[in-house]
PDB file of N, CA, C and O in Angstrom:
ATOM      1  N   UNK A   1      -2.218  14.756 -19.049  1.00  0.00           N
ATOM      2  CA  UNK A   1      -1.542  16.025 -18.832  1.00  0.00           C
ATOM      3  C   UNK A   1      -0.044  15.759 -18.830  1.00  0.00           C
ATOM      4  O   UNK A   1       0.265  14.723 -18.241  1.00  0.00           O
ATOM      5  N   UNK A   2       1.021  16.505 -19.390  1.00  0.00           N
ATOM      6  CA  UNK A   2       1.910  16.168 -19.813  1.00  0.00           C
ATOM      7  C   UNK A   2       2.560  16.687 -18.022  1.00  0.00           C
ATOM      8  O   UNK A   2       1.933  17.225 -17.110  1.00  0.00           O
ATOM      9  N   UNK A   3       3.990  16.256 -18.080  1.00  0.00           N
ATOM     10  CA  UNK A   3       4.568  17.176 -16.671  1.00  0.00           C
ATOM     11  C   UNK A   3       4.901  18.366 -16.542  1.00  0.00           C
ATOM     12  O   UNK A   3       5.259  18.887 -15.486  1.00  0.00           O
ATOM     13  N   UNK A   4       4.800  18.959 -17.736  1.00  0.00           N
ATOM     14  CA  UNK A   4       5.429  20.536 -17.915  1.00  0.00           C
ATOM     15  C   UNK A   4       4.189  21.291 -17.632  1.00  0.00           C
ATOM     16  O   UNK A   4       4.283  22.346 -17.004  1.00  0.00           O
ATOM     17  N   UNK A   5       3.040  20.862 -18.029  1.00  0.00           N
ATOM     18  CA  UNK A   5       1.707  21.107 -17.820  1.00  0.00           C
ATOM     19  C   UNK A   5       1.319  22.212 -16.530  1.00  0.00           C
ATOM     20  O   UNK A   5       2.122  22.132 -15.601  1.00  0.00           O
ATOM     21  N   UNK A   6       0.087  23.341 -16.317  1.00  0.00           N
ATOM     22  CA  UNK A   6      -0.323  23.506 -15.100  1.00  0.00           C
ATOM     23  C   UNK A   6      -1.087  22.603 -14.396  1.00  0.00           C
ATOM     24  O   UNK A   6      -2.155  22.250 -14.898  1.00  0.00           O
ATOM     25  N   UNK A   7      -0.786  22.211 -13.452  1.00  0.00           N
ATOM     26  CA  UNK A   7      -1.802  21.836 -12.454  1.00  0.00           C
ATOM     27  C   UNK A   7      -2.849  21.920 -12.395  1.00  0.00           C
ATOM     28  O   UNK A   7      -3.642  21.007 -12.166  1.00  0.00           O
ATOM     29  N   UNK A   8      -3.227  23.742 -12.711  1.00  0.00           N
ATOM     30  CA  UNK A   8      -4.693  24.065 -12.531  1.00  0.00           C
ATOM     31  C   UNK A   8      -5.360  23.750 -13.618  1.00  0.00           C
ATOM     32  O   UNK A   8      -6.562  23.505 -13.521  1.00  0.00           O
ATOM     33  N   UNK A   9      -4.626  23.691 -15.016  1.00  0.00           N
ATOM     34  CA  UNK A   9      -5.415  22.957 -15.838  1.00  0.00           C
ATOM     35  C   UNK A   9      -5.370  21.511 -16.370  1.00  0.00           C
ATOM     36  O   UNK A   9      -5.078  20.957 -17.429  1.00  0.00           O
ATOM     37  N   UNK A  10      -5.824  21.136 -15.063  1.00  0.00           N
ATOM     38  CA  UNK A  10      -6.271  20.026 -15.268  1.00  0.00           C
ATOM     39  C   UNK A  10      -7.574  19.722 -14.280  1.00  0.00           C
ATOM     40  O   UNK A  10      -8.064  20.501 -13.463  1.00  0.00           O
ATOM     41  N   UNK A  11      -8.086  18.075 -14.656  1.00  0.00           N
ATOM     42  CA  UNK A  11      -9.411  17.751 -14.015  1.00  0.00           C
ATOM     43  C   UNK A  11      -9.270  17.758 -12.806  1.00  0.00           C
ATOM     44  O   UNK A  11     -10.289  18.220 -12.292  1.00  0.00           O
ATOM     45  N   UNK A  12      -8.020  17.294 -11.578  1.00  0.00           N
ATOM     46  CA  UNK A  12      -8.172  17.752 -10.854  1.00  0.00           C
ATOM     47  C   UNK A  12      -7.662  18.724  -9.307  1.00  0.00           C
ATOM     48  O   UNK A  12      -7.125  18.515  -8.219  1.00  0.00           O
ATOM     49  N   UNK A  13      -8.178  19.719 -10.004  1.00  0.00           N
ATOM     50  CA  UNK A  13      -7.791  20.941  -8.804  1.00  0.00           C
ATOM     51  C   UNK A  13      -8.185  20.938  -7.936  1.00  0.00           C
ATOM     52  O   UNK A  13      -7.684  21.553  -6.995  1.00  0.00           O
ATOM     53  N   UNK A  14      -9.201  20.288  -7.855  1.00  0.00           N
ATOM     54  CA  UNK A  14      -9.913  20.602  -6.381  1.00  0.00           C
ATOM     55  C   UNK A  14      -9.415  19.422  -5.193  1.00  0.00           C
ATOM     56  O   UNK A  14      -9.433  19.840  -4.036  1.00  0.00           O
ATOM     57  N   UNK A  15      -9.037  18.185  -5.369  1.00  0.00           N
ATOM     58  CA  UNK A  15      -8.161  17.127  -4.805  1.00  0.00           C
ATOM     59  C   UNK A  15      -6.716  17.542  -4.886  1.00  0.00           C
ATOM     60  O   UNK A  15      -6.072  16.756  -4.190  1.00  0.00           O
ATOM     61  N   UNK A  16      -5.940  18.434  -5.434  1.00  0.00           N
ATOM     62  CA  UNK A  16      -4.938  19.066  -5.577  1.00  0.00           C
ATOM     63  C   UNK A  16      -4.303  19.999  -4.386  1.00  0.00           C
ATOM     64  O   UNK A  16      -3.345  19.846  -3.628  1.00  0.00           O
ATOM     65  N   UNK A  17      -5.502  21.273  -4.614  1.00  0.00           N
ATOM     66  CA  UNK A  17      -5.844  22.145  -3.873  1.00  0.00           C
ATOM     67  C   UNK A  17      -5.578  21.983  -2.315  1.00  0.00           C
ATOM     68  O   UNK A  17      -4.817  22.624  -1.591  1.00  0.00           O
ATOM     69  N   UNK A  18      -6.600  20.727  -1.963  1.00  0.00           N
ATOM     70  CA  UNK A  18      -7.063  20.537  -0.606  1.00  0.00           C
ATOM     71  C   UNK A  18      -6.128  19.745  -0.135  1.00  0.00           C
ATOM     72  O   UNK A  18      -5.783  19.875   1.040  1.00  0.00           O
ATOM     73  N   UNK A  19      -5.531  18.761  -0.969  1.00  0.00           N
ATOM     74  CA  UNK A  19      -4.054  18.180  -0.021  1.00  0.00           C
ATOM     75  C   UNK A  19      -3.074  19.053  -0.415  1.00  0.00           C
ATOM     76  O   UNK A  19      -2.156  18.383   0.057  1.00  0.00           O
ATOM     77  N   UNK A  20      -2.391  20.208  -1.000  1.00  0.00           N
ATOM     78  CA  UNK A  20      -1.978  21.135  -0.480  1.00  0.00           C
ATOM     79  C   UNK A  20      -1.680  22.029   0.278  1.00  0.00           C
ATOM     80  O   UNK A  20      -0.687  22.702   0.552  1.00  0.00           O
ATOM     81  N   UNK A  21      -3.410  21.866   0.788  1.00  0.00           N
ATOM     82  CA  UNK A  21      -4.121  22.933   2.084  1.00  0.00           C
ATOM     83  C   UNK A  21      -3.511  22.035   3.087  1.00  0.00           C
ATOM     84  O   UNK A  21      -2.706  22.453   3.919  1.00  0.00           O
ATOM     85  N   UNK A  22      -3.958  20.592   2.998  1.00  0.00           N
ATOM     86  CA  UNK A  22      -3.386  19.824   4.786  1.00  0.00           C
ATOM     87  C   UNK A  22      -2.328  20.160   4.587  1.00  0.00           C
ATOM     88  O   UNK A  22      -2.099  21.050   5.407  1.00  0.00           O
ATOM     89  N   UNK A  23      -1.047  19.919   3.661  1.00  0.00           N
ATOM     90  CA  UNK A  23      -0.335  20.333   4.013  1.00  0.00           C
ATOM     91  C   UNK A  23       0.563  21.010   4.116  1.00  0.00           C
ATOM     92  O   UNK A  23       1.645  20.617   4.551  1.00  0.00           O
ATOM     93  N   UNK A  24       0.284  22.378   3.677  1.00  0.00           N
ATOM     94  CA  UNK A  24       0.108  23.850   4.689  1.00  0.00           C
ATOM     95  C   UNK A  24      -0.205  23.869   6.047  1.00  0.00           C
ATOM     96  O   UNK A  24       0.521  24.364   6.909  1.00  0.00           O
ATOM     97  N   UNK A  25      -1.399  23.275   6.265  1.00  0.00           N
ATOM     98  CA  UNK A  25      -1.778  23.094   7.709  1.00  0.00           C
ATOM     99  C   UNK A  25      -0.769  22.524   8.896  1.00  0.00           C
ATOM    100  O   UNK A  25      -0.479  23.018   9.986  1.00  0.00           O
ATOM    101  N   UNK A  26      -0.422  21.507   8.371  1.00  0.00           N
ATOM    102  CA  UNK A  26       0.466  20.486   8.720  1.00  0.00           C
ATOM    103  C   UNK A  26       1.744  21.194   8.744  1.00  0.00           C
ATOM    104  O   UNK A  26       2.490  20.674   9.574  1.00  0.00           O
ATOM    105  N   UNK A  27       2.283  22.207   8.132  1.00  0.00           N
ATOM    106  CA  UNK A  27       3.664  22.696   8.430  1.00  0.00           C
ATOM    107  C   UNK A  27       3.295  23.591   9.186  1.00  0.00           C
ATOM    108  O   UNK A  27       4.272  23.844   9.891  1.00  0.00           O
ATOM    109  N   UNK A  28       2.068  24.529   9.600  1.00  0.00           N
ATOM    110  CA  UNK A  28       1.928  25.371   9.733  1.00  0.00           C
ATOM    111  C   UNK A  28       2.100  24.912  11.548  1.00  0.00           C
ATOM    112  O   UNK A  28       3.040  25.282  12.252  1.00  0.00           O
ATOM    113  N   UNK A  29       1.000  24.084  11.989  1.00  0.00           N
ATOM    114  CA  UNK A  29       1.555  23.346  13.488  1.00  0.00           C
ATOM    115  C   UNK A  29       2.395  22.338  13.988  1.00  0.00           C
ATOM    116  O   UNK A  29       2.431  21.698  15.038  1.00  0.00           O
ATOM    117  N   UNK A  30       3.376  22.381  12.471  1.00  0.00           N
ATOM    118  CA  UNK A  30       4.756  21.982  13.096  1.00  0.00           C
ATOM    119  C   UNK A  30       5.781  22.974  13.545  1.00  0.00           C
ATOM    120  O   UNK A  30       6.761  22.724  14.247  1.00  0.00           O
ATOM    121  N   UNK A  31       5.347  24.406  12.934  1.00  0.00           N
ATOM    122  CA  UNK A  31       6.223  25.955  13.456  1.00  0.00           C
ATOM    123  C   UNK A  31       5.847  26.166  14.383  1.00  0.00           C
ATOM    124  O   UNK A  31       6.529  25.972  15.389  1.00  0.00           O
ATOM    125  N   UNK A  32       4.538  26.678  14.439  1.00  0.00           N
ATOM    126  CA  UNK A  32       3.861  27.435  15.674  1.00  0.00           C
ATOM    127  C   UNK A  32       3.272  26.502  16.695  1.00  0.00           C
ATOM    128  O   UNK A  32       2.938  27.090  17.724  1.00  0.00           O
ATOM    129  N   UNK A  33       3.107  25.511  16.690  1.00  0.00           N
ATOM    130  CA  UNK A  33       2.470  24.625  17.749  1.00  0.00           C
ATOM    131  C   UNK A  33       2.642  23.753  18.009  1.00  0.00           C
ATOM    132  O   UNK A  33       1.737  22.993  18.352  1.00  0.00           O
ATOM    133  N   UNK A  34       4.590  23.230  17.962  1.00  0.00           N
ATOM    134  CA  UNK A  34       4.970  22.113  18.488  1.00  0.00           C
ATOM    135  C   UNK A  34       5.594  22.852  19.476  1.00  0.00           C
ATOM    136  O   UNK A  34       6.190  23.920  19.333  1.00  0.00           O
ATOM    137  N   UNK A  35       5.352  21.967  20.878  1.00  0.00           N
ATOM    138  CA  UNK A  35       5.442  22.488  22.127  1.00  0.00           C
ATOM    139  C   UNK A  35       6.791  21.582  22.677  1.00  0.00           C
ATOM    140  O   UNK A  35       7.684  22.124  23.328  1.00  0.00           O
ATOM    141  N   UNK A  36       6.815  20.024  22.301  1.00  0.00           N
ATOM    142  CA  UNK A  36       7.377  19.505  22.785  1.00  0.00           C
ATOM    143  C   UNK A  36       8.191  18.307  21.721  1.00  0.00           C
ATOM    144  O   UNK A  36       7.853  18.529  20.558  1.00  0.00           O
ATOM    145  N   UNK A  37       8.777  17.587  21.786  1.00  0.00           N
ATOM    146  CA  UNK A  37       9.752  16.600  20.601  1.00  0.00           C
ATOM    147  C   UNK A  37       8.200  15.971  20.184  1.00  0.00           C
ATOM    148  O   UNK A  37       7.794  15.992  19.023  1.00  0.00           O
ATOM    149  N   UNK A  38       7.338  15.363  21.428  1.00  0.00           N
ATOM    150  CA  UNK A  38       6.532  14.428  20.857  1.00  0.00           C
ATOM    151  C   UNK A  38       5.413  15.449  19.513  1.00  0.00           C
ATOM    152  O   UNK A  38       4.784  15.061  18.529  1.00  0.00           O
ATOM    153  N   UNK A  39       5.575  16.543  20.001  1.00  0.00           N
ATOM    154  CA  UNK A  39       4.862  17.592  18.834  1.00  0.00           C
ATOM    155  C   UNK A  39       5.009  17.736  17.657  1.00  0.00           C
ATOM    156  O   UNK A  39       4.227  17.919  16.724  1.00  0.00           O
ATOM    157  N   UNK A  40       6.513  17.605  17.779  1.00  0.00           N
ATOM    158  CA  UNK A  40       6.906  18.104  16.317  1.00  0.00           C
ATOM    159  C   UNK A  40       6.955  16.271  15.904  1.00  0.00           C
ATOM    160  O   UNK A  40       6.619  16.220  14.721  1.00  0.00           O
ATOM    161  N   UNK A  41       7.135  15.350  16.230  1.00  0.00           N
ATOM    162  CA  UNK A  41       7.212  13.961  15.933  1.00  0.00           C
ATOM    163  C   UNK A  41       5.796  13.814  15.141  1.00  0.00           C
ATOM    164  O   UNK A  41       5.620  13.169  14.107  1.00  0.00           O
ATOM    165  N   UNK A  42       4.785  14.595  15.900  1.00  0.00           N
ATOM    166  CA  UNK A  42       3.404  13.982  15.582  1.00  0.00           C
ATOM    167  C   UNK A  42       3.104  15.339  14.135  1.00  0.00           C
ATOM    168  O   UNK A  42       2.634  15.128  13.017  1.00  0.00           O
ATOM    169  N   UNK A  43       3.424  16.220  14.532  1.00  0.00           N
ATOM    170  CA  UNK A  43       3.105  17.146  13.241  1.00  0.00           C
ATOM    171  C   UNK A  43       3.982  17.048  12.079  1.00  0.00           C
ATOM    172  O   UNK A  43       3.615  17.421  10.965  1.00  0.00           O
ATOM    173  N   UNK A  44       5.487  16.403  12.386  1.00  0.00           N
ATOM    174  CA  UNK A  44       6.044  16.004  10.854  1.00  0.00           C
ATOM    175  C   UNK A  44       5.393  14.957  10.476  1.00  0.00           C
ATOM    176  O   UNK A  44       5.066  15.067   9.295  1.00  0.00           O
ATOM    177  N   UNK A  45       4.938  13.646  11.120  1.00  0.00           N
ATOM    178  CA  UNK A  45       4.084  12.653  10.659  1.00  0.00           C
ATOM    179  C   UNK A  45       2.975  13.028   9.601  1.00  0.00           C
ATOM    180  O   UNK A  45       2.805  12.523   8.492  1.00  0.00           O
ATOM    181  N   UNK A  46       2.288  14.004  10.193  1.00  0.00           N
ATOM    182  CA  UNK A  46       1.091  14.426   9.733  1.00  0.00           C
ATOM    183  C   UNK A  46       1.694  15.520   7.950  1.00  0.00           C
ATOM    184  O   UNK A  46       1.055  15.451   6.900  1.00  0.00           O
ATOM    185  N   UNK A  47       2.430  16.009   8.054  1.00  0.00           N
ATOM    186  CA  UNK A  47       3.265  16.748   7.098  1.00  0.00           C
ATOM    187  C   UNK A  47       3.279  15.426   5.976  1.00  0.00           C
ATOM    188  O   UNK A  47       2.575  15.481   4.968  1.00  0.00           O
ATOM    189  N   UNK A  48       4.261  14.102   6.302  1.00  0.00           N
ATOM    190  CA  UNK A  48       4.476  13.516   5.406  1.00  0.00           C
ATOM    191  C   UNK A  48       3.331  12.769   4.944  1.00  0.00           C
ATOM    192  O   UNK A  48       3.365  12.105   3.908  1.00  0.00           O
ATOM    193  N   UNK A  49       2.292  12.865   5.707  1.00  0.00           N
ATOM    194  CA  UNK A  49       1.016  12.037   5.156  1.00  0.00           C
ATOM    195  C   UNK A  49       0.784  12.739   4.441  1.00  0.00           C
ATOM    196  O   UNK A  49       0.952  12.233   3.332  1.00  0.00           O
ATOM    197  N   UNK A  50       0.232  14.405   4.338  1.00  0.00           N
ATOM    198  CA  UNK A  50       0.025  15.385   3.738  1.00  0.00           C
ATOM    199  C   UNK A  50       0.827  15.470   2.321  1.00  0.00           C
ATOM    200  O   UNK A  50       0.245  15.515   1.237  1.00  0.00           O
ATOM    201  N   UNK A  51       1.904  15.482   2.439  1.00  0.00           N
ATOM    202  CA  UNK A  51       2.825  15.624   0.849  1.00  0.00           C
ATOM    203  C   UNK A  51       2.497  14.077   0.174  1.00  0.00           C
ATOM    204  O   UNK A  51       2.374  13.843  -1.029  1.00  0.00           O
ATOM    205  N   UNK A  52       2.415  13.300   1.063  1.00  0.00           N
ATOM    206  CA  UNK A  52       1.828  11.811   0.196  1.00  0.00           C
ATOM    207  C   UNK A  52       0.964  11.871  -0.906  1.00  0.00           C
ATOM    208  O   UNK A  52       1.047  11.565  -2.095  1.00  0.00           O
ATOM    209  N   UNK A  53      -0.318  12.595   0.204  1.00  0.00           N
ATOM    210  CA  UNK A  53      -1.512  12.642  -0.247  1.00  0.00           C
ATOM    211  C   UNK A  53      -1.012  13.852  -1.832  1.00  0.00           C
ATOM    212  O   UNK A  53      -1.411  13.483  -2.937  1.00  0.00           O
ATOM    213  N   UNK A  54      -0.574  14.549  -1.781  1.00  0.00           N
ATOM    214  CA  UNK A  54      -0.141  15.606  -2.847  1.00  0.00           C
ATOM    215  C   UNK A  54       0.362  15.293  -3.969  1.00  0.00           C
ATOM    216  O   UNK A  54       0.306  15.868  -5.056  1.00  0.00           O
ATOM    217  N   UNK A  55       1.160  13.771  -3.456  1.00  0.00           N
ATOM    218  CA  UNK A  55       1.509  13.638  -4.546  1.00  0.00           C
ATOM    219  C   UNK A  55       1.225  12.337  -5.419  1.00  0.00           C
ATOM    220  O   UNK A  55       1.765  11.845  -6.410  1.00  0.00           O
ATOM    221  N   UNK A  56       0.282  12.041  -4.721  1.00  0.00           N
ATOM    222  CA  UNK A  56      -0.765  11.190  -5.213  1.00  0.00           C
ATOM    223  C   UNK A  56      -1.922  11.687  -6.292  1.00  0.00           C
ATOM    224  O   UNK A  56      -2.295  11.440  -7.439  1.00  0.00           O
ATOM    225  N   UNK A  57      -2.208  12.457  -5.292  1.00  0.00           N
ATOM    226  CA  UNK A  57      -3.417  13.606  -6.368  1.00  0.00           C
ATOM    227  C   UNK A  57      -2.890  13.864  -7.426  1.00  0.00           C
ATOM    228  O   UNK A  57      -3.351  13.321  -8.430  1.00  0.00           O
ATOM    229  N   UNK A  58      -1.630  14.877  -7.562  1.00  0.00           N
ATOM    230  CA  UNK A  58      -0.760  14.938  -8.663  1.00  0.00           C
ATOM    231  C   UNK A  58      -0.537  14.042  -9.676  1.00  0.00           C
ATOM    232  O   UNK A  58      -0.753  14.459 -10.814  1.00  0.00           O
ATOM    233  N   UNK A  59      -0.186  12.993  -9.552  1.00  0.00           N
ATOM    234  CA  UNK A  59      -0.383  11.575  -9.994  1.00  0.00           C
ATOM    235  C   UNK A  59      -1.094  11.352 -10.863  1.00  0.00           C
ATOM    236  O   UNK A  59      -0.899  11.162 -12.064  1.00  0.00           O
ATOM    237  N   UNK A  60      -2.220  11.375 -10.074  1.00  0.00           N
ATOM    238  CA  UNK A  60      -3.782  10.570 -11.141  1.00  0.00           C
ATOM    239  C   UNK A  60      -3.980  11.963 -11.662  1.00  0.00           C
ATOM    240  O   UNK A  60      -3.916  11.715 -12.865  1.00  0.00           O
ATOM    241  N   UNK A  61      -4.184  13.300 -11.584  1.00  0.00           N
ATOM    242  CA  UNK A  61      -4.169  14.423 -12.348  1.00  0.00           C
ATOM    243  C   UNK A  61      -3.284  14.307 -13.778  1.00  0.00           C
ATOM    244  O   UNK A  61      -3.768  14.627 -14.864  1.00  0.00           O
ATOM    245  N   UNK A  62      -1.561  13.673 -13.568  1.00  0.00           N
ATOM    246  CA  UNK A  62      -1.390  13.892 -14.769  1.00  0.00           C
ATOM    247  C   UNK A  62      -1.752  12.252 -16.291  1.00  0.00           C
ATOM    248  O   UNK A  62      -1.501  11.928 -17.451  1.00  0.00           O
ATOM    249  N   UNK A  63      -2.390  11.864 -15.178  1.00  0.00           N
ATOM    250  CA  UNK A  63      -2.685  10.519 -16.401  1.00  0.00           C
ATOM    251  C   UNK A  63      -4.161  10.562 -16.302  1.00  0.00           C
ATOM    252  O   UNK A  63      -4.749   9.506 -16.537  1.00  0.00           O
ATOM    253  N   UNK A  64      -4.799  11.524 -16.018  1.00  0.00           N
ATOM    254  CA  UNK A  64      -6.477  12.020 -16.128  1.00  0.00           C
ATOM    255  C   UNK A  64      -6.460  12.250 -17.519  1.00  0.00           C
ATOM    256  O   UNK A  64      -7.527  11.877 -18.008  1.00  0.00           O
ATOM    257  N   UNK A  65      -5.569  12.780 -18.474  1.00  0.00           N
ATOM    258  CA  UNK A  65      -5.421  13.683 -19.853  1.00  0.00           C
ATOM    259  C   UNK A  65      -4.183  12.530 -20.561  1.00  0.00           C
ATOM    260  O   UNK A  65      -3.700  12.749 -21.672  1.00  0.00           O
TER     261      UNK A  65
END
């Protein structure tokens, strides 16, 4: 798959998709549900694992084609 390419067409969306979703998730209880420094410490952690994972998937998606 070239880089100009969609995403969705390619083999894979569904590993795409779902580390997208963590992290959505992952920003989502770094807004609303960090209570304290150690909160937001532990939910940006979890954020950058999340965009890792994204852009990993991304990755092997565009050398799948």
């Amino acid at each position: 798959m070239s880089n100009d390419a969609s995403w969705v067409d390619g083999d894979n969306v569904k590993p795409i998709s779902k580390a997208i979703g963590a992290a959505w998730s992952a920003m989502d209880r770094l807004y609303f549900h960090s209570h304290t420094d150690a909160d937001i410490l532990k939910h940006a952690d979890q954020i950058s694992r999340a965009l890792t994972r994204v852009r990993r998937e991304t990755r092997a998606n565009q050398h799948l084609t």
